[in-house]
N, C-alpha and C positions, 0 to 999 in steps of 0.2 A: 540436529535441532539446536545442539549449544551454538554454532557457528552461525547459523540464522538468527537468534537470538542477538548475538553481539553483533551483527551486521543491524539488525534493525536498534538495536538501542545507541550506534555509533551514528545511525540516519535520523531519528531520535534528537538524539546531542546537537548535529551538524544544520536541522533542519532549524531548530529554536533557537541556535546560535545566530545564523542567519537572520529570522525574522527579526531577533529582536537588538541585533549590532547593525544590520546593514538598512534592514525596511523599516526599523523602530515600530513596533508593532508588541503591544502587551502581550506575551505570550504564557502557557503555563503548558506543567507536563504534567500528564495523569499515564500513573504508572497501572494497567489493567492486568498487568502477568503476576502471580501470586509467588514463582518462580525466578522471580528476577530480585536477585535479593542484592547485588552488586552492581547497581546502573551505572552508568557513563556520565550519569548528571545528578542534578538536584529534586526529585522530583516533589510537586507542591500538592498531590496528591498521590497517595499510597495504596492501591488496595491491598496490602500486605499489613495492616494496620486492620483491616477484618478479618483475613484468611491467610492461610503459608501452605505451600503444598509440603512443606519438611514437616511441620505439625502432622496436616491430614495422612501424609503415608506413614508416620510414625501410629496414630491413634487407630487407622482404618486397617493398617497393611494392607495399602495398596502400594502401587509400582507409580511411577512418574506420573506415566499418561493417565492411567486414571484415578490420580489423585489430582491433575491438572483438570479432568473432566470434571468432578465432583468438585471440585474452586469454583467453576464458570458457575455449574448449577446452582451453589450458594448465590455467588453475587447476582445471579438473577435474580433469586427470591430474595433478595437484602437490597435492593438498590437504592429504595429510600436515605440510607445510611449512604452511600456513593452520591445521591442527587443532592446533600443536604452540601455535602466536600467543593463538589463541581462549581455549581451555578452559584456560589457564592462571591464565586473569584470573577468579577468579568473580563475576560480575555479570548484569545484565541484559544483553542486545547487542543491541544496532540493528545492523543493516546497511545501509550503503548503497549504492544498486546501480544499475549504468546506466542509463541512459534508453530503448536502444533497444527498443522495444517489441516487436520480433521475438522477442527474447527470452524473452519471459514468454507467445508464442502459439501458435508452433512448434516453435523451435530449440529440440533437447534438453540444449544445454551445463548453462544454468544449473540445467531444471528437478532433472539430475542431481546439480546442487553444491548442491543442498538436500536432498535424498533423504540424500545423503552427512551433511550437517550434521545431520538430524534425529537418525541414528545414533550419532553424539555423546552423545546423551541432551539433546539441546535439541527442547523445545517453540516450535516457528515457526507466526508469522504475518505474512502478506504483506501493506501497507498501501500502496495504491496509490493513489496521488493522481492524479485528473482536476481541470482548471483550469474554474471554475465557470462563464467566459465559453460553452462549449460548450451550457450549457442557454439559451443566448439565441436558438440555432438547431436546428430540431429535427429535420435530416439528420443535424448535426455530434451531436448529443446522441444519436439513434438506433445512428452509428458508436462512439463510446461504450460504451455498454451492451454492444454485441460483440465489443467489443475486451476489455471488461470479463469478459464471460461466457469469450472466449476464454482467457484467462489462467487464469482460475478454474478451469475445465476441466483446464485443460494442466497447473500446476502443483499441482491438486490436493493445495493446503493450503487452514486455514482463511483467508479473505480478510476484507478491514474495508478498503471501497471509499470513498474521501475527497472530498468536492466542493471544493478548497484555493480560499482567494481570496475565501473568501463573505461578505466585508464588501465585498465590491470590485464585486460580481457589478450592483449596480443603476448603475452607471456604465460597466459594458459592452455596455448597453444593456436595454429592458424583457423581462420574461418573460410567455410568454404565460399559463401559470399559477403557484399558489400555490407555495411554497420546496417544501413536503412532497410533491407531485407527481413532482418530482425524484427529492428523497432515498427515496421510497417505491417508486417506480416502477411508476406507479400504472397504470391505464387506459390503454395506448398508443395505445390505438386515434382517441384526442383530439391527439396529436401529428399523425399523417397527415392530420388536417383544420388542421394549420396549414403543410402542405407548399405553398407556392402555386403552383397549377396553371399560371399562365402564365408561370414559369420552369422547373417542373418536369415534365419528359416522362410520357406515362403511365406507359413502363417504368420508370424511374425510381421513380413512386409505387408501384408492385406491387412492388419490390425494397425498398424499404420496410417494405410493409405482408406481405412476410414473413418481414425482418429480426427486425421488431416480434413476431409470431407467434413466433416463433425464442424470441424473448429471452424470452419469456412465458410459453412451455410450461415452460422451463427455473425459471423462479421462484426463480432466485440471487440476481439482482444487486438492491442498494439500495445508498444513501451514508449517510455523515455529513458535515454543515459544517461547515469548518474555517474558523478565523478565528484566526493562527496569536498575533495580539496579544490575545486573548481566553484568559484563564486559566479560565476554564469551558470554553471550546469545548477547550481541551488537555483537559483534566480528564474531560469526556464522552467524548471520543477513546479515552485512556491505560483506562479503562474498560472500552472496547468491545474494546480492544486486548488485556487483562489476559486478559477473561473470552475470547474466540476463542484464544485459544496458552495457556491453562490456568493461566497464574501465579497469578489469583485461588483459585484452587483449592488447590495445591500440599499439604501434610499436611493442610491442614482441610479436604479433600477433603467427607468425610462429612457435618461441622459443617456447610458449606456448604451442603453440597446439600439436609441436612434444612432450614438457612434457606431457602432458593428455595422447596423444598415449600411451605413456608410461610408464604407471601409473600400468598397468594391469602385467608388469613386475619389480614391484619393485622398480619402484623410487618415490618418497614419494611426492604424488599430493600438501600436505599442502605448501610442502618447494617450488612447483614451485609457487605456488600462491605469497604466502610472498614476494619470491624475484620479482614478479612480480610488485608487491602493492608498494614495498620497490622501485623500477626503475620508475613507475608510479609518484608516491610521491616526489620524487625530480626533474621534468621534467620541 
């Protein structure tokens, strides 16, 4: 979970460096992990400045995780105090947000402290970073996708699901297929013929191959590459990002959308975005 952590707080850093060096775009970071007490940045919201989970395991004895559960559960019921921090700043806002993955599959704390924020009148999208070593095996990339689809499901916002690390990913070892296999989430049915039989039980492969089925009927999950030293790979990102939580939209709602219509005849989708980002950006 530490290693997730410092990958999503390094995406974080990489991601607001971006908006606000290359797209100039007022950005702020709201720190939501009670646990993260040494980020990668500035952050202009704290919620550690309400709660610390080295307090609460100290005062409760608890362990990690559920003194990270019982942090969410606070800041549910305190959000007034979190809403008064936010929407004072007007910007764009990152969140950053624990690691533990229970989180975003079950537990209803958080899915509740974004219901809450939506209400605010903020446009949320959830960008969830998986580490790219995971498509090098393709039990670990199967658990993946359903951990992916669970989230999705659970917190039912829009999602922009991340493959982080993808300049790194040929030296974690080879892939049995192409990148776009991956990021597309193509044919699963070609993963279980790379499951090796003589480590893997049959039940084992039948829980598999209807994990797989699972993830398939559903027809949510895909990725993007991230390659966070890649100012294109941000830029594809910040994109996919804009267009899922509406920003790209915002009063040229209209303008917009007659450009998209119209994309199929030739007029060049990027240039509507840009100039959209670019009228956004100065507002």
């Amino acid at each position: 979970k530490q290693w997730y952590q410092r990958r999503v707080r390094a995406y974080c850093r990489a991601i607001a460096h971006h908006l606000i060096n290359t797209i100039k775009r007022d950005v702020i970071i709201v720190n939501l992990d009670p646990a993260n007490d040494r980020p990668p940045y500035e952050a202009d919201v704290d919620v550690q400045n309400l709660i610390e989970v080295d307090e609460v395991m100290e005062r409760l004895s608890l362990g990690p995780n559920g003194a990270i559960l019982f942090c969410m559960e606070y800041i549910e019921n305190n959000l007034e105090t979190l809403k008064e921090m936010v929407i004072s700043q007007k910007a764009y806002v990152i969140f950053d947000c624990p690691g533990q993955v229970e989180l975003y599959t079950h537990h209803s704390a958080f899915r509740n402290i974004v219901n809450a924020i939506a209400k605010w009148g903020m446009q949320l999208c959830v960008v969830s970073l998986v580490d790219s070593h995971y498509c090098t095996d393709p039990a670990k990339f199967i658990s993946v996708l359903l951990t992916s689809l669970s989230s999705m499901l659970h917190l039912e916002l829009p999602h922009v699901n991340v493959l982080s690390k993808i300049d790194l990913v040929d030296k974690m070892g080879p892939l049995a297929f192409k990148l776009n296999f991956y990021t597309e989430v193509l044919d699963l049915s070609y993963l279980l013929d790379e499951l090796d039989e003589r480590v893997c039980s049959k039940r084992f492969i039948r829980l598999n191959q209807a994990l797989t089925g699972l993830v398939e009927d559903y027809n949510l999950v895909s990725f993007y590459p991230l390659n966070v030293q890649d100012v294109a790979s941000l830029h594809r990102l910040c994109k996919a990002v804009d267009k899922a939580n509406g920003y790209v939209y915002g009063e040229l709602e209209e303008r917009t959308v007659v450009g998209l219509s119209q994309s199929e005849s030739g007029v060049n989708l990027e240039y509507e975005y840009d100039r959209s980002i670019q009228y956004q950006n100065k507002r």
